[in-house]
C-alpha positions in Angstrom: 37.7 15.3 6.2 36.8 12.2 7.7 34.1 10.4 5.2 31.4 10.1 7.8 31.7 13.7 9.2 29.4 16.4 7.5 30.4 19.5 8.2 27.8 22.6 7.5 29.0 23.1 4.0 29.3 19.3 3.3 25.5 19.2 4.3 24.8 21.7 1.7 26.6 20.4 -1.0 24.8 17.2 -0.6 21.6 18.5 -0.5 22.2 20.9 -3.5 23.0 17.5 -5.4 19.8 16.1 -4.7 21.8 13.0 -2.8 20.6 11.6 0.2 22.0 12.4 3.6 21.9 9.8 6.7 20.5 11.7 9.6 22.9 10.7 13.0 20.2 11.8 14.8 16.6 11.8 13.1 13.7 13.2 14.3 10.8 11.1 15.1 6.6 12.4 14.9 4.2 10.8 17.7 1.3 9.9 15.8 -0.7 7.6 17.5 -1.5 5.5 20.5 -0.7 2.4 18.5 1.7 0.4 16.2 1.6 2.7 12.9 0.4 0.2 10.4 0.6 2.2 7.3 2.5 5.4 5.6 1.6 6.5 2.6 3.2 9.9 1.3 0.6 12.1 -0.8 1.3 14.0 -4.1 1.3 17.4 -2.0 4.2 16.1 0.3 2.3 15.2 3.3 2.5 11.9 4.3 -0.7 9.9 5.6 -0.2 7.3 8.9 -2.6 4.8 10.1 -2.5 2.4 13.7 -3.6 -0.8 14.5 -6.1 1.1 16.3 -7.9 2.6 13.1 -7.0 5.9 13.0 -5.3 7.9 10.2 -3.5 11.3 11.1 -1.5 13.3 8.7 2.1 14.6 8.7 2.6 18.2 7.0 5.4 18.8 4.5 7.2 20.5 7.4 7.7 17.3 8.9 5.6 18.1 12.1 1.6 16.2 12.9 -1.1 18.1 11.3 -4.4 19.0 12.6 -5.9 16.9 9.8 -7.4 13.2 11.2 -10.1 11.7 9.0 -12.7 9.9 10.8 -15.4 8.1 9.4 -19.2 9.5 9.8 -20.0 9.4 14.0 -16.7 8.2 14.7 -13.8 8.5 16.5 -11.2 7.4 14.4 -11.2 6.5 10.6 -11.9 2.4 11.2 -12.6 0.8 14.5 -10.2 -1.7 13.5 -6.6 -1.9 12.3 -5.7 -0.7 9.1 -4.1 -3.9 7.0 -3.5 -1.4 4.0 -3.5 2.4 2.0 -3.0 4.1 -0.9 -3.2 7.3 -2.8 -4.5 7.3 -6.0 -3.7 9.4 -8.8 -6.6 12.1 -8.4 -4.8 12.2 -5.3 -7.8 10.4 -2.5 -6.6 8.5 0.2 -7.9 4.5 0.5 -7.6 3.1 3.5 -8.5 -0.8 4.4 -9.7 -2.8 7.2 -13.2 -4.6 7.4 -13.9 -2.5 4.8 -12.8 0.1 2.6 -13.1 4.1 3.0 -12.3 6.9 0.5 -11.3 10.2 1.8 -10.6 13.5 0.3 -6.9 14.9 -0.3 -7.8 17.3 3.0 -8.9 13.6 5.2 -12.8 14.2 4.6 -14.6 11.5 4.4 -16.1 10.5 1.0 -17.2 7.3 0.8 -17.3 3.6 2.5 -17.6 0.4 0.2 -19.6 -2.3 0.5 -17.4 -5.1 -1.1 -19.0 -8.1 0.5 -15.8 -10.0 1.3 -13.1 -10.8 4.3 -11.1 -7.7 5.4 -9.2 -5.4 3.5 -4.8 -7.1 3.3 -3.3 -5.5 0.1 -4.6 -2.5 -2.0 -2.5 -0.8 -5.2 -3.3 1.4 -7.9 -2.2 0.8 -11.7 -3.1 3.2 -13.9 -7.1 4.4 -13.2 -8.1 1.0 -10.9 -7.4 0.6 -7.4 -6.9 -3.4 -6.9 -7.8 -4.7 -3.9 -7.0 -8.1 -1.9 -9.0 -9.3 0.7 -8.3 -12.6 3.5 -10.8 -14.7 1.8 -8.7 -14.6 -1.9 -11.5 -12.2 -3.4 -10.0 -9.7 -5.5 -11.9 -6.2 -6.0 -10.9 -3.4 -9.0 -12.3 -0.5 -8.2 -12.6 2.6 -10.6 -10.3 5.4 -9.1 -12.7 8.5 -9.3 -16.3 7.3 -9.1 -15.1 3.8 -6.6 -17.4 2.4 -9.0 -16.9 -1.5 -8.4 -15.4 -2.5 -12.3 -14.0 -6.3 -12.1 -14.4 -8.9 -9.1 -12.3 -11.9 -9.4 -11.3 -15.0 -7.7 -15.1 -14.6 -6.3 -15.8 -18.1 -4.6 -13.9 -17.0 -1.7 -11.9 -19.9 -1.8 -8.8 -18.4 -2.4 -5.7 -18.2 -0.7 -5.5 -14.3 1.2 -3.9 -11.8 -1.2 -1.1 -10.4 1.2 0.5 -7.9 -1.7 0.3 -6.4 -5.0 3.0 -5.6 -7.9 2.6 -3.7 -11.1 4.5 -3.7 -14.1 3.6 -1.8 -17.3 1.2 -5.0 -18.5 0.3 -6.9 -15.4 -0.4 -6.8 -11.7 1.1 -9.8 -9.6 -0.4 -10.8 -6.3 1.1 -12.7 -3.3 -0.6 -15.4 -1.4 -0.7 -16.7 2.0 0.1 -19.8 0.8 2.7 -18.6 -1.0 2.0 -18.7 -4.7 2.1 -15.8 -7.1 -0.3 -15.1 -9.6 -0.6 -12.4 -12.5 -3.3 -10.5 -14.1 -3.6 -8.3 -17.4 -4.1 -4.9 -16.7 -6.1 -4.8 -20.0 -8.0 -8.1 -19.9 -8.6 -8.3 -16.1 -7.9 -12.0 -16.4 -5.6 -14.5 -14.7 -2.2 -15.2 -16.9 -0.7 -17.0 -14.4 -0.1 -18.6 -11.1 3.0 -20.5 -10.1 3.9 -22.1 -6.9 6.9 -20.2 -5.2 7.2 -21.4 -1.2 5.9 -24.6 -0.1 6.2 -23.8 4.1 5.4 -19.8 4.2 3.4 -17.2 2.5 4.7 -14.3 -0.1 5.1 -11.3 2.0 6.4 -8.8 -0.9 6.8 -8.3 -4.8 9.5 -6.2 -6.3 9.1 -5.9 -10.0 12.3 -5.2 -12.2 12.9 -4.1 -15.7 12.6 -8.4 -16.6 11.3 -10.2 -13.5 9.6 -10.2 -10.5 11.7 -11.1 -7.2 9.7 -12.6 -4.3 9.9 -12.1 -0.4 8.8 -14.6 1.6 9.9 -16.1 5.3 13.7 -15.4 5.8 14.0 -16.0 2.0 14.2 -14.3 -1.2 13.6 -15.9 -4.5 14.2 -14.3 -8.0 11.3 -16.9 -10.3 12.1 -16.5 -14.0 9.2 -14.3 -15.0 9.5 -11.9 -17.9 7.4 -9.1 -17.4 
């Protein structure tokens, strides 16, 4: 058999081996009007998507669009703006972020806006029971996970370079900056270990941690910095 040719048994084999399977022809879900901004998958299966037009619809574990849209109190749509950034935590709520930040229910029901007081919402991850927030005017925002209790604010001058993304590792969370440095927190302090210059002409666009450092996505490049983690 040809090695890119799946026959109906091949298929099943492959699936029964828990490998993945490239789909010639994939299917594809119309979700909104706008660019999807956001996908975030849910611990049920289900996987949340959000526009540049502020609306968050959800896709059921069959695969096809649910009836289930959050919107916000009197609204249309979940934000009137676009969505920069979401997350599910581990009680299993949806966070979503744009001039502000929302908190909705596993079933899309809205629970909660926050008043954080800073720029709008880039960059949001969760590590262990904290949601950690970025925001365009550097401010960074931990959040407490069940209650959205406000716990830590850092970097509060609004000074700071805007926090474009978020790492964890199993002692720190590392940010990325606009002006492309990275910096790195304590999970258990809350306090800034470090900040290190990485591109002089373009901002950090992604963090991948690995098992001993933390590799760095920035304009056309990719740089590996010497960080043990």
């Amino acid at each position: 058999m040809h090695p890119h040719t799946h026959s109906a048994n091949t298929t099943h084999l492959l699936k029964n081996l828990h490998l993945p399977i490239y789909l010639n022809h994939p299917w594809q879900v119309k979700m909104h009007n706008t660019a999807v901004c956001c996908l975030v998958a849910s611990g049920t299966g289900c996987v949340w998507t959000c526009s540049s037009a502020g609306s968050v619809r959800q896709i059921g574990q069959d695969g096809a669009r649910s009836a289930i849209e959050a919107k916000a109190p009197g609204a249309k749509s979940a934000h009137s703006t676009a969505i920069n950034a979401a997350i599910v935590t581990n009680v299993d709520t949806l966070w979503t972020g744009a001039r502000n930040v929302r908190v909705w229910t596993a079933g899309g029901e809205w629970r909660q806006s926050l008043q954080t007081h800073a720029g709008k919402v880039l960059s949001m991850a969760v590590a262990g029971d904290c949601v950690w927030v970025g925001f365009s005017d550097g401010r960074l925002r931990l959040f407490e996970q069940d209650s959205a209790v406000c716990l830590v604010q850092l970097q509060d001058d609004g000074q700071h370079s805007p926090i474009t993304c978020f790492a964890s590792t199993p002692h720190a969370m590392w940010t990325g900056t606009a002006d492309g440095h990275v910096c790195c927190f304590g999970l258990e302090t809350r306090r800034q270990l470090l900040e290190a210059p990485v591109f002089a002409k373009s901002g950090v666009s992604a963090l991948a941690p690995t098992h001993k450092s933390v590799w760095v996505g920035g304009e056309k490049v990719v740089r590996v910095p010497v960080y043990v983690v």
